[in-house]
C-alpha positions as CSV (number, residue, x, y, z in Angstrom):
1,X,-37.8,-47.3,-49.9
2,X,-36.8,-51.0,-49.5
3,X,-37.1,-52.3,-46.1
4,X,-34.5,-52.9,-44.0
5,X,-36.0,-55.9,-41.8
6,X,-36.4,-57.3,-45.5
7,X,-32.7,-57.2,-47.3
8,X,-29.3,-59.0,-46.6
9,X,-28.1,-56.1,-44.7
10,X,-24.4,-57.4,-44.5
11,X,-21.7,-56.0,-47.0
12,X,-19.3,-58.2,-48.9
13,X,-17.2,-58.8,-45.9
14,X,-19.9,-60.1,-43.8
15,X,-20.5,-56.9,-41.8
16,X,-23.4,-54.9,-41.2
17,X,-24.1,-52.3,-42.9
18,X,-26.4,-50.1,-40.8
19,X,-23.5,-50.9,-38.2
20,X,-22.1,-47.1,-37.1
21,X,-18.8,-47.9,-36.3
22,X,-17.5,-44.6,-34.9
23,X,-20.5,-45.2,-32.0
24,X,-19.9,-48.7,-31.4
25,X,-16.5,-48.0,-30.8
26,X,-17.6,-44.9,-28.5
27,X,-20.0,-47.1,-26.6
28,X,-17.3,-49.5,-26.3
29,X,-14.9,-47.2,-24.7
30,X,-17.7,-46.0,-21.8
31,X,-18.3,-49.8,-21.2
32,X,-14.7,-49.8,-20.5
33,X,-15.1,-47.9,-17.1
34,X,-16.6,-50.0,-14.0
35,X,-16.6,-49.8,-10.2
36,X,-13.3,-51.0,-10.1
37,X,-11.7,-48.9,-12.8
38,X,-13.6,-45.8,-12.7
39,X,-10.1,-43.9,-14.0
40,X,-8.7,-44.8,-17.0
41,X,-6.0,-43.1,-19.4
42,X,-6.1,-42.5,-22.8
43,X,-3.1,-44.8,-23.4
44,X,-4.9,-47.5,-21.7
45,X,-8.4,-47.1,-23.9
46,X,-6.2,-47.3,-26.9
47,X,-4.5,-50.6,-25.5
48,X,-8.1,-52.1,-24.4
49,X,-10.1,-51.3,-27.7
50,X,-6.8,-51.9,-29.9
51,X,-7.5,-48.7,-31.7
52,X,-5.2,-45.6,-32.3
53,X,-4.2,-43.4,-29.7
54,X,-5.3,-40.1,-32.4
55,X,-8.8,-41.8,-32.6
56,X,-9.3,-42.9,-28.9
57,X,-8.1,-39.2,-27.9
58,X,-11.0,-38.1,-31.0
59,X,-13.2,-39.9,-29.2
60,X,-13.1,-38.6,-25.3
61,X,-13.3,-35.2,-26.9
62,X,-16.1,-35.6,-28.2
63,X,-17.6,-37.6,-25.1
64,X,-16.3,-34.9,-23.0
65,X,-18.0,-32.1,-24.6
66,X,-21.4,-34.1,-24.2
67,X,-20.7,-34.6,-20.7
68,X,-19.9,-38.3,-21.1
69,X,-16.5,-38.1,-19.6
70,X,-14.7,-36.0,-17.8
71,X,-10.7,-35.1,-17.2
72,X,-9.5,-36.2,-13.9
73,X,-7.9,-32.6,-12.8
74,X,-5.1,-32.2,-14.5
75,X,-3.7,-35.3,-15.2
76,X,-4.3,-37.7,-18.2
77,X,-7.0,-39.7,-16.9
78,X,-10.9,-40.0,-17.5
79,X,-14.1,-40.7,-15.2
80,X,-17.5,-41.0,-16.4
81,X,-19.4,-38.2,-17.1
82,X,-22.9,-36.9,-15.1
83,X,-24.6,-37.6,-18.9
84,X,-24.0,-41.3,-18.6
85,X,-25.9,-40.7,-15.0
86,X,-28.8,-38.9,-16.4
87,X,-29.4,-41.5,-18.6
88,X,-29.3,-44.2,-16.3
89,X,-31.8,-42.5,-13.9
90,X,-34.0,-41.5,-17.3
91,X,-33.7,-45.0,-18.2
92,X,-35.0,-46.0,-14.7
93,X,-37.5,-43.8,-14.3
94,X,-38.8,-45.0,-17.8
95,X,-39.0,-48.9,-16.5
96,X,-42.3,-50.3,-15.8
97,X,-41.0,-52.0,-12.5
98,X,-39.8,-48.0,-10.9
99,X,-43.3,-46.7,-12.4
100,X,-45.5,-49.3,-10.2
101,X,-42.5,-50.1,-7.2
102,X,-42.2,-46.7,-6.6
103,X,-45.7,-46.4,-5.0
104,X,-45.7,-50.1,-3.6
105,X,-42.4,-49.7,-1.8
106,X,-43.3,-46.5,-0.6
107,X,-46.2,-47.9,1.3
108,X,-44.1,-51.1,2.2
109,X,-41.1,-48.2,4.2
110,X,-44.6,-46.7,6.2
111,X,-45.8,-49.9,7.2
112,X,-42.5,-50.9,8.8
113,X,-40.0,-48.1,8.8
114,X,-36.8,-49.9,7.2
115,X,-35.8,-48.9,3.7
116,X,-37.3,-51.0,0.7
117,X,-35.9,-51.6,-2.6
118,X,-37.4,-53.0,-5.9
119,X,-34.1,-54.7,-7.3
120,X,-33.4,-56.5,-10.7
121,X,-31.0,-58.8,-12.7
122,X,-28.4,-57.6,-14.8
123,X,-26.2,-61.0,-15.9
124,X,-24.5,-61.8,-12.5
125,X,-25.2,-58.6,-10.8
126,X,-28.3,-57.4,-9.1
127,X,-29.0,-53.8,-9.3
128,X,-31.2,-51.3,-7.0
129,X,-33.5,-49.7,-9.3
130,X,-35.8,-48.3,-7.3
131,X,-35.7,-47.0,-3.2
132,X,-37.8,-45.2,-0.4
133,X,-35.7,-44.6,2.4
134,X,-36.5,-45.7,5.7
135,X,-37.3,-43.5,8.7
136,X,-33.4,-43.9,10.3
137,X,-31.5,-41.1,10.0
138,X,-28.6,-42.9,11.2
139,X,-29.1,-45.6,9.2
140,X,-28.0,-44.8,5.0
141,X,-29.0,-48.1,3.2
142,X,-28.1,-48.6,-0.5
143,X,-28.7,-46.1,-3.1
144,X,-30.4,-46.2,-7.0
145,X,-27.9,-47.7,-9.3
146,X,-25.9,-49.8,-6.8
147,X,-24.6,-53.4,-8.0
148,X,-24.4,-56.4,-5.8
149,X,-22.7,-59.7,-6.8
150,X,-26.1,-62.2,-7.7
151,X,-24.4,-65.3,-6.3
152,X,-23.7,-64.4,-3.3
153,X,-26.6,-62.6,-2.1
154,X,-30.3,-63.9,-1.2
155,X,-31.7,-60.9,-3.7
156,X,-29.6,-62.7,-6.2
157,X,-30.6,-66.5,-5.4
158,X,-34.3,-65.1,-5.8
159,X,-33.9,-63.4,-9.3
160,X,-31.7,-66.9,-10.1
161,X,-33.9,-68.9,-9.4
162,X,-35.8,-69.3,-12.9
163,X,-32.2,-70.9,-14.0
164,X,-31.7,-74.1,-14.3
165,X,-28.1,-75.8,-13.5
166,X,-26.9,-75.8,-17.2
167,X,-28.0,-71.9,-17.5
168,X,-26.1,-71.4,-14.2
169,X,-23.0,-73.1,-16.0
170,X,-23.4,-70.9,-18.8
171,X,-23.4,-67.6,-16.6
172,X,-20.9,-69.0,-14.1
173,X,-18.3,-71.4,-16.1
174,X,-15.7,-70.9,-13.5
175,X,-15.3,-72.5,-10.2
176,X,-14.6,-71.6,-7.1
177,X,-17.1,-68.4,-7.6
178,X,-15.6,-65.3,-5.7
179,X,-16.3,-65.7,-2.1
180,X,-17.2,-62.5,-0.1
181,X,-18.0,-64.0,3.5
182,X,-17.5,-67.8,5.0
183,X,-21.8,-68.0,3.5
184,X,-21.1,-67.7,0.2
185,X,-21.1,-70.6,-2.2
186,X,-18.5,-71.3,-4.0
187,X,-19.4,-73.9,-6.4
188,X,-22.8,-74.2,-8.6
189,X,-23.9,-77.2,-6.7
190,X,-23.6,-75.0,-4.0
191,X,-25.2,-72.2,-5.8
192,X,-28.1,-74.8,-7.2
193,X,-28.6,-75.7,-3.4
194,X,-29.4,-72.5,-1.9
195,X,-31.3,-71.3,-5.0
196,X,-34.1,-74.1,-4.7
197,X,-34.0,-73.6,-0.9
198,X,-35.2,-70.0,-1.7
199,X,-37.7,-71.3,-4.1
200,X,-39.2,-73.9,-1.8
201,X,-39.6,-71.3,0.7
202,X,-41.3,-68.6,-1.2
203,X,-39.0,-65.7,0.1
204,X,-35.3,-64.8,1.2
205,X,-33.6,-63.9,4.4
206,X,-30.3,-63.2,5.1
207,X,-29.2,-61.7,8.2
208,X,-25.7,-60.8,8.5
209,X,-25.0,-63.0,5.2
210,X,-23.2,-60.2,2.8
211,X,-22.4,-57.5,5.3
212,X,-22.4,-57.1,8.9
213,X,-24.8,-55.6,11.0
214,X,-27.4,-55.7,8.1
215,X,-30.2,-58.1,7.2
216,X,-32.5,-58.1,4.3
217,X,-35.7,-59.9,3.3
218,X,-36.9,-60.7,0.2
219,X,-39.6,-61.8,-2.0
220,X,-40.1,-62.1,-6.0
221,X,-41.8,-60.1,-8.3
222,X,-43.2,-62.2,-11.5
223,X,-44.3,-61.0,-15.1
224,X,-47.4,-62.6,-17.2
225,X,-45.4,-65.3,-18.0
226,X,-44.7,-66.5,-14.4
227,X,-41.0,-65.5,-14.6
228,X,-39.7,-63.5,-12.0
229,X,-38.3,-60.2,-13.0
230,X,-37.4,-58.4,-10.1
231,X,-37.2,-58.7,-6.1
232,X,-39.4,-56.4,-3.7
233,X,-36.6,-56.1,-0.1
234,X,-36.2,-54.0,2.8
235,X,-33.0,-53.7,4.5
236,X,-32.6,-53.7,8.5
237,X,-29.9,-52.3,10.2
238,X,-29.4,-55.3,12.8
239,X,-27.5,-58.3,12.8
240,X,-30.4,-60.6,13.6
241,X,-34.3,-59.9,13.6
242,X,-36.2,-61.0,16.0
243,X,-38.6,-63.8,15.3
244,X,-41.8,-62.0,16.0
245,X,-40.9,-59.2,13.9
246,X,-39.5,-61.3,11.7
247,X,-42.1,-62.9,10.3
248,X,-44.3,-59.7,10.3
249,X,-41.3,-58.0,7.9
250,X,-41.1,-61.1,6.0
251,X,-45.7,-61.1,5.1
252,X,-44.9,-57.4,5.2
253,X,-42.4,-57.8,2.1
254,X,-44.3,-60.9,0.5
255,X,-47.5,-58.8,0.1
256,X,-45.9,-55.6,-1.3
257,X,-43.9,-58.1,-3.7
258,X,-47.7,-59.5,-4.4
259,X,-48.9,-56.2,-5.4
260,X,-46.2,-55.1,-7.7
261,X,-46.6,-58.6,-9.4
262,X,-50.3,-57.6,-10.0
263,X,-49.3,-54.5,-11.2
264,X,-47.1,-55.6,-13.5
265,X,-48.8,-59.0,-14.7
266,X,-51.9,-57.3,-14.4
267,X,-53.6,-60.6,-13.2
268,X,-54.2,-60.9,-9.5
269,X,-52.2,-63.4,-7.5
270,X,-49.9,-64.3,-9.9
271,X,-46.6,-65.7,-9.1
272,X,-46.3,-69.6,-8.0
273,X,-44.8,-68.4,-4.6
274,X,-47.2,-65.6,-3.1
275,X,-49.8,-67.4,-1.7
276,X,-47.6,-70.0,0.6
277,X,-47.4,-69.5,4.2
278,X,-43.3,-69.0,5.3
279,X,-41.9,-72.1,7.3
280,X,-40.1,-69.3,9.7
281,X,-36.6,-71.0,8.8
282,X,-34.6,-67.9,7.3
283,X,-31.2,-68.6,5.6
């Protein structure tokens, strides 16, 4: 059997030819839903993917008996599915970073009592991937799965930071970038700016920068190749910390960030941040 890694695997019109089409197209139509449309008609799949309405309605049948979609009551709308949810959190549970966070975060929540998150990059978002809630009951911080924007958080300058200004062009080409509070930059120099002051610094702190009555602290995570992958935070439920416990959370999150880079690199002390003592000037 010939290899496929070893043949022109395009057809005479330039196509691939181990290209299913029927599950591109599927794939396609769940990428279609999002926070902001989670509802979605058949009509308007068919306008989006510029396809049939007989083969879009094909399709969320068949989606809908695996569980990928489902009705919205009665009326002609669709909502994602608890299948596309199981996989997510199988996909999660899979990932290196949840398999060694899980443990280090864990410890990091008992040693302080606020809830700590490992949290990555996904293009211009950063997502929670892993969580151990903190010891509030009256205090719900975010959950597994949740999406911030990257630019305009401190968790996103960190997991940014490996970028350099023509990269950042490349993932943001427009200007002004979407402003969420009177903090958040609007322009890449802007962006650039805040990005290096994290890098200088060796952590993050935002108190009251994304949403009020919360501050977060941050620190990387790096990989074997110096490159951070990922963000070790916790979240407390306070407007402003105060200095002394401030820069006991803030080593407190640095050296669980430390240990999940270990963990991961599998070299101690890697990552060109860890080792520098903060300069107790949060953003």
């Amino acid at each position: 059997m010939s290899d496929p890694k070893n043949e022109d695997t395009t057809d005479g019109k330039g196509e691939d030819r181990y290209t299913v089409p029927a599950l591109a197209r599927g794939l396609q139509l769940l990428m279609s839903f999002n926070r902001d449309e989670r509802e979605l008609t058949g009509a308007e799949l068919s306008r989006r993917l510029d396809l049939p309405r007989a083969s879009v309605f094909r399709m969320l049948q068949t989606l809908e008996q695996g569980g990928f979609v489902e009705r919205v009551g009665d009326g002609a709308s669709y909502k994602l599915g608890l299948s596309v949810l199981r996989l997510g959190f199988e996909y999660l549970a899979s990932m290196e970073l949840t398999e060694h966070g899980r443990p280090v975060i864990e410890d990091l929540r008992d040693l302080c009592g606020y809830s700590a998150h490992v949290v990555v990059r996904d293009n211009r978002d950063v997502v929670f991937v892993a969580k151990a809630a903190g010891r509030s009951a009256m205090f719900h911080s975010i959950q597994v799965g949740a999406r911030l924007p990257a630019h305009a958080t401190v968790l996103g300058r960190l997991l940014l930071s490996d970028l350099d200004l023509n990269s950042l062009r490349h993932l943001y080409p427009e200007e002004p970038l979407p402003a969420y509070t009177a903090r958040t930059p609007t322009t890449l120099a802007q962006l650039k700016g805040l990005i290096d002051e994290d890098r200088a610094r060796g952590y993050a702190v935002s108190q009251g920068g994304f949403e009020t009555g919360i501050s977060t602290i941050a620190a990387p995570v790096f990989n074997d190749r110096n490159e951070v992958v990922a963000c070790v935070s916790i979240t407390v439920p306070a407007q402003r910390v105060q200095e002394g416990e401030l820069d006991v959370l803030i080593n407190q999150v640095r050296d669980a960030a430390a240990q999940l880079t270990e963990r991961i690199s599998h070299t101690p002390h890697r990552g060109q941040w860890l080792n520098k003592p903060h300069d107790k000037k949060a953003a």
